[in-house]
C-alpha positions in Angstrom: -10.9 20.0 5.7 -10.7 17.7 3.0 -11.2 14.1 3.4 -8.6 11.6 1.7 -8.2 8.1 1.3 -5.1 6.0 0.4 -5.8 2.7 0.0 -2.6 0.6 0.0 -0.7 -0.1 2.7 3.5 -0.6 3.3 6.7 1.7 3.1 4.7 3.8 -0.3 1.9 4.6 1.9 4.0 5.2 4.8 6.1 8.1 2.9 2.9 9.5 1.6 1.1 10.1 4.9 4.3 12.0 5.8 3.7 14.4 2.8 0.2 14.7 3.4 0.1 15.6 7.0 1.4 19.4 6.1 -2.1 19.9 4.8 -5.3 20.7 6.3 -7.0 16.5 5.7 -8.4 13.9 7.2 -6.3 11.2 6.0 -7.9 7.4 6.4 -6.2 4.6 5.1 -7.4 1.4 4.2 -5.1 -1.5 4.2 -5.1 -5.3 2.7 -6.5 -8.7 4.8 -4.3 -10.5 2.8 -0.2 -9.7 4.2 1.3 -12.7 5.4 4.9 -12.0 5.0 8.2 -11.6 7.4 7.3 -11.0 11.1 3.2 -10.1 10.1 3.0 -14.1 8.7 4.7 -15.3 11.4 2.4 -13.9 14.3 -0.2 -14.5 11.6 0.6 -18.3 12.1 1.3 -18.5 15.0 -1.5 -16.4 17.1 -4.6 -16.5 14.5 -4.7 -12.8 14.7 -5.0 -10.2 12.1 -2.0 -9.2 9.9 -0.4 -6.4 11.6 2.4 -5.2 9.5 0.5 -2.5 7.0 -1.7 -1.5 10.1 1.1 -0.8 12.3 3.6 1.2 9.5 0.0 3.3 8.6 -0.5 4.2 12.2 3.0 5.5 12.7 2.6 7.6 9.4 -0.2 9.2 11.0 0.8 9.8 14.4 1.6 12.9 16.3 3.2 11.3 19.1 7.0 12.0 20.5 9.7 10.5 18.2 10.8 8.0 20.6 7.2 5.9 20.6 7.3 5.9 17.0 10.6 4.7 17.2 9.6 2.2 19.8 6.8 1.1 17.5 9.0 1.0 14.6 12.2 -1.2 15.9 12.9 -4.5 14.6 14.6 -7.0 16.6 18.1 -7.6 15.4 18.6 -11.1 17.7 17.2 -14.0 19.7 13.9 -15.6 19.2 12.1 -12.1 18.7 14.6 -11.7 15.6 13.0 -10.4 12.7 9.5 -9.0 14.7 8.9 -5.1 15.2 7.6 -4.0 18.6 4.5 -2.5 16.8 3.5 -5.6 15.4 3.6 -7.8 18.9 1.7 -4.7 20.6 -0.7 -5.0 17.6 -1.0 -8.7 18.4 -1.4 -8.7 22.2 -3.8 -5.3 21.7 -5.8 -7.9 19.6 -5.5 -11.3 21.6 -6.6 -9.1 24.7 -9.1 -7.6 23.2 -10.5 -10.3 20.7 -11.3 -7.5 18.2 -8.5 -6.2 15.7 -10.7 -2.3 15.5 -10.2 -2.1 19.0 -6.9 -3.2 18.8 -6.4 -0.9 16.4 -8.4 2.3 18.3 -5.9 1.6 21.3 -2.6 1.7 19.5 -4.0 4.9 17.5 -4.4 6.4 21.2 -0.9 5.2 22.3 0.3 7.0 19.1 -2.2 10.1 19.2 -3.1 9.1 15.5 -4.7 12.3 13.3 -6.9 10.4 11.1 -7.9 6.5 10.8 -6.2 3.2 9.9 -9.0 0.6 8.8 -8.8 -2.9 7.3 -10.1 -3.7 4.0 -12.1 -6.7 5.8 -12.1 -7.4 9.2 -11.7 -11.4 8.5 -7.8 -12.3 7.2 -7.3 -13.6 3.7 -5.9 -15.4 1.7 -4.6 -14.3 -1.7 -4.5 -16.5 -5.1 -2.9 -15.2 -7.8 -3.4 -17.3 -11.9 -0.8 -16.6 -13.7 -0.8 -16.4 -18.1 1.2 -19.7 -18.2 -2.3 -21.4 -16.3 -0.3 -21.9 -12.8 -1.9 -20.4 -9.4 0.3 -18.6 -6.7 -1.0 -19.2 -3.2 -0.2 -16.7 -0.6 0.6 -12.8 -0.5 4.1 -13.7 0.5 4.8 -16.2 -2.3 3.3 -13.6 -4.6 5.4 -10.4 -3.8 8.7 -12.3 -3.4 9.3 -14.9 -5.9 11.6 -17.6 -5.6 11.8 -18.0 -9.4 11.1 -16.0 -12.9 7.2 -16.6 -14.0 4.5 -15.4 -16.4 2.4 -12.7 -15.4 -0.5 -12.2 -13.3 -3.6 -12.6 -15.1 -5.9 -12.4 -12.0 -6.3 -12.4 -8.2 -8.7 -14.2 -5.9 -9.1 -13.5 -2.1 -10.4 -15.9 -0.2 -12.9 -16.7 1.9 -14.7 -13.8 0.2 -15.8 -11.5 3.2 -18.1 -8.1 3.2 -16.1 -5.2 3.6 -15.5 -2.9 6.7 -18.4 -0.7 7.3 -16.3 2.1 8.3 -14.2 1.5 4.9 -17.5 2.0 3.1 -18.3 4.9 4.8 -14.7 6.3 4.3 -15.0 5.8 0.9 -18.4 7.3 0.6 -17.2 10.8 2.6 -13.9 11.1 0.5 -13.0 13.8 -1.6 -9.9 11.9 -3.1 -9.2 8.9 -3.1 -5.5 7.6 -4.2 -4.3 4.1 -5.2 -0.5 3.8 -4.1 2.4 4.0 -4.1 3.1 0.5 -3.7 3.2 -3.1 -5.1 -0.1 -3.3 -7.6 -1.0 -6.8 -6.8 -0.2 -7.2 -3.4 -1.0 -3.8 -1.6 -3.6 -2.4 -3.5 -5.8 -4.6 -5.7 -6.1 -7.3 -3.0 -8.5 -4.2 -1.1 -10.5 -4.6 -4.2 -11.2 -8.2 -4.1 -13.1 -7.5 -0.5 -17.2 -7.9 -1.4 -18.8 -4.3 -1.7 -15.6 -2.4 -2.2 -15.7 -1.9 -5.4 -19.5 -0.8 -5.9 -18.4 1.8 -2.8 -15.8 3.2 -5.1 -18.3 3.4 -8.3 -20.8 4.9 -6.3 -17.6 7.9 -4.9 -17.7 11.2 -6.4 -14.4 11.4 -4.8 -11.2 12.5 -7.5 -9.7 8.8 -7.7 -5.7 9.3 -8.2 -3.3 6.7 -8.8 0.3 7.1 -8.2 2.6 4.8 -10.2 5.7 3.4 -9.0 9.5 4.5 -9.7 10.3 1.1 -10.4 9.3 -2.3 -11.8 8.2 -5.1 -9.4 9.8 -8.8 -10.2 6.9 -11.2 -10.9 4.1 -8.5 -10.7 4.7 -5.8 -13.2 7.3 -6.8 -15.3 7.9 -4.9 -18.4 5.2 -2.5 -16.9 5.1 1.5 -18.3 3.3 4.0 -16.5 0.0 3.6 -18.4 0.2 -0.1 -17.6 -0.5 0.4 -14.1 -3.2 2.4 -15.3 -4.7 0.1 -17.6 -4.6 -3.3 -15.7 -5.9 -1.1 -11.8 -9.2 0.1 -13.9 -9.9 -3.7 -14.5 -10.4 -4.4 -10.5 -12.1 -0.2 -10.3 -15.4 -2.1 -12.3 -17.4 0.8 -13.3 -15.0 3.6 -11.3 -12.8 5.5 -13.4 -9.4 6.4 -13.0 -9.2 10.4 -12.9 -5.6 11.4 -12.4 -2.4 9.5 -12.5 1.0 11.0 -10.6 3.9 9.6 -12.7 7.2 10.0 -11.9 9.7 10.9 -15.0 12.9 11.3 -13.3 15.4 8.8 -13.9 17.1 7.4 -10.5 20.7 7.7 -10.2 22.7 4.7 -12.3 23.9 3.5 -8.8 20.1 3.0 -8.2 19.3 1.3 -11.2 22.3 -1.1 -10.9 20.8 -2.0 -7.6 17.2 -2.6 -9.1 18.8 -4.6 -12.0 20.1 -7.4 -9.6 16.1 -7.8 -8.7 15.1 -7.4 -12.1 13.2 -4.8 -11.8 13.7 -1.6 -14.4 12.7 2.0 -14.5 8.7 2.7 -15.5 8.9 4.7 -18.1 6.3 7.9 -18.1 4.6 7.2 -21.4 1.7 9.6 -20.2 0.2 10.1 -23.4 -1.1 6.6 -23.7 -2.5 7.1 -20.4 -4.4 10.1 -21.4 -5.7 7.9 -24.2 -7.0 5.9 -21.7 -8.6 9.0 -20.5 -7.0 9.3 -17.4 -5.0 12.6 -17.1 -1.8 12.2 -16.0 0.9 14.9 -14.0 4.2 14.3 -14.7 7.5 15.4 -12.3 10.7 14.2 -10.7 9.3 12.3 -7.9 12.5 10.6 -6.6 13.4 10.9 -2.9 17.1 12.1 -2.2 17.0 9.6 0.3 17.8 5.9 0.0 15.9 3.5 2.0 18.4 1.0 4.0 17.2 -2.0 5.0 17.3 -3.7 8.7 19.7 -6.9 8.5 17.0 -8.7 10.7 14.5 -7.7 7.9 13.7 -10.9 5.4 11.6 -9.3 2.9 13.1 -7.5 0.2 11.9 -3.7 0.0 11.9 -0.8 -2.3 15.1 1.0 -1.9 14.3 4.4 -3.8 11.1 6.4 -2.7 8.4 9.1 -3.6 9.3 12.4 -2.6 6.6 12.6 0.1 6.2 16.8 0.3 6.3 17.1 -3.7 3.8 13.8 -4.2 1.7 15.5 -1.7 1.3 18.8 -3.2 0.6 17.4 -6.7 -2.0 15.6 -4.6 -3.4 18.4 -3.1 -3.9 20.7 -5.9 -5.6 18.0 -7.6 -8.1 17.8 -5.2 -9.0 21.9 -5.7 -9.1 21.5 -9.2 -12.5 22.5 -10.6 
């Protein structure tokens, strides 16, 4: 049984966990404090709890449960006041308000779910997430950061705040792992901002773990414009500290034109698999055509925008997996 951790969060790390669960791991994932988007900022706001969203998509990724509760967990209301919220995420909130503690929260809905592996929070204190940008102007708020209102420079750094210790059992996760794989997902939003938690970067130096990224299909408006593969490479190793990147998974397969015509109304553009600058970086990168068949369509009570096209999950996974038995 190998133990692997995916530290991300959202609809990448969703798909993933889907691919993964064909092989013989213990899959933990730990997910961001900082998400205050869509329904998880509203019950955010409104209750004081712990952002839901990632937590509750992770925990149907790994469940074993009947289709029907992860269907239940899953729906988004389409009307009325509840408009916009996903059952999960209010169960996630009342598990936590009775409770007072989000990892029993957490522990009840994995039961409810019959969850094969673990869900954990980056911190167990919310948030908040500052991003400085080239042109000297801060971005306050995970939200304001992934879906921007207008064209900006780029991100030069992120901040969380208030600067909390780190989840022992994310520590210990990260010490036990024998991989360990940044995304798929938004760079700046779903996986440095696990970074920025105190102690989780040493964990990660101190990991003899394989540590694999996986970059994107596409480009992200206002996060990684302009970005190739090696890019993603080059700007994650400066939030790793003295952890080194090992293995990339880059995809070189060109999504349909229908895709990219879609893509082009967000501006965001194909990331182009220029793997030998990556492996001058010294990270050694495995190329292949990565794009899921099927298109991602989007709930009309759903306000965030989300990635249309998608890893496929069972080929990402095996790349994955025979990375992990290499010698």
């Amino acid at each position: 049984m190998k133990n692997i951790v995916i530290i991300g969060g959202g609809t990448g790390t969703f798909t993933l966990l889907s691919g993964l669960r064909k092989y013989p791991s213990n899959n933990t994932v730990i997910v961001s404090s900082a998400d205050d988007g869509g329904s998880t900022g509203v019950l955010r706001r409104d209750l004081g709890i712990f952002p839901p969203g990632d937590l509750r998509q992770c925990l149907v990724g790994l469940s074993y449960t009947d289709k029907q509760m992860t269907e239940l967990f899953s729906y988004r209301f389409e009307k009325g006041s509840l408009k916009g919220h996903t059952v999960g995420n209010i169960i996630l909130a009342a598990l936590e308000k009775t409770t007072g503690n989000i990892e029993t929260a957490v522990d009840l809905a994995a039961k409810l779910l019959n969850v094969r592996g673990s869900v954990l929070p980056a911190s167990l204190k919310p948030g908040l997430l500052i991003a400085y940008l080239e042109s000297g102007k801060r971005v306050v708020g995970e939200h304001n950061i992934d879906q921007p209102h207008f064209r900006r420079s780029r991100i030069k750094s992120l901040q969380l705040k208030p600067n909390t210790s780190a989840n022992p059992k994310a520590m210990a996760a990260l010490q036990e792992a024998d991989a360990i794989v940044f995304g798929p997902g938004d760079l700046y939003t779903s996986i440095v901002p696990n970074l920025l938690v105190k102690g989780i970067r040493e964990a990660l130096g101190k990991s003899r773990a394989k540590k694999i990224l996986i970059t994107n299909i596409m480009t992200k408006a206002g996060q990684t414009d302009g970005f190739k593969a090696s890019d993603f490479a080059r700007n994650l190793q400066k939030y790793l500290g003295v952890a080194k990147l090992n293995y990339a998974i880059v995809n070189n397969q060109k999504p349909s034109s229908k895709s990219i015509l879609a893509y082009k109304k967000e501006n965001a553009k194909f990331v182009e698999p220029d793997v030998k600058q990556m492996e001058r970086l010294g990270v050694k990168a495995h190329q292949a055509k990565l794009v899921s068949q099927v298109i991602y369509k989007k709930k009309t009570a759903d306000k965030l925008n989300r990635s249309l096209l998608r890893h496929d999950a069972s080929k990402t996974a095996k790349l994955i997996w025979n990375l992990i038995h290499q010698s």
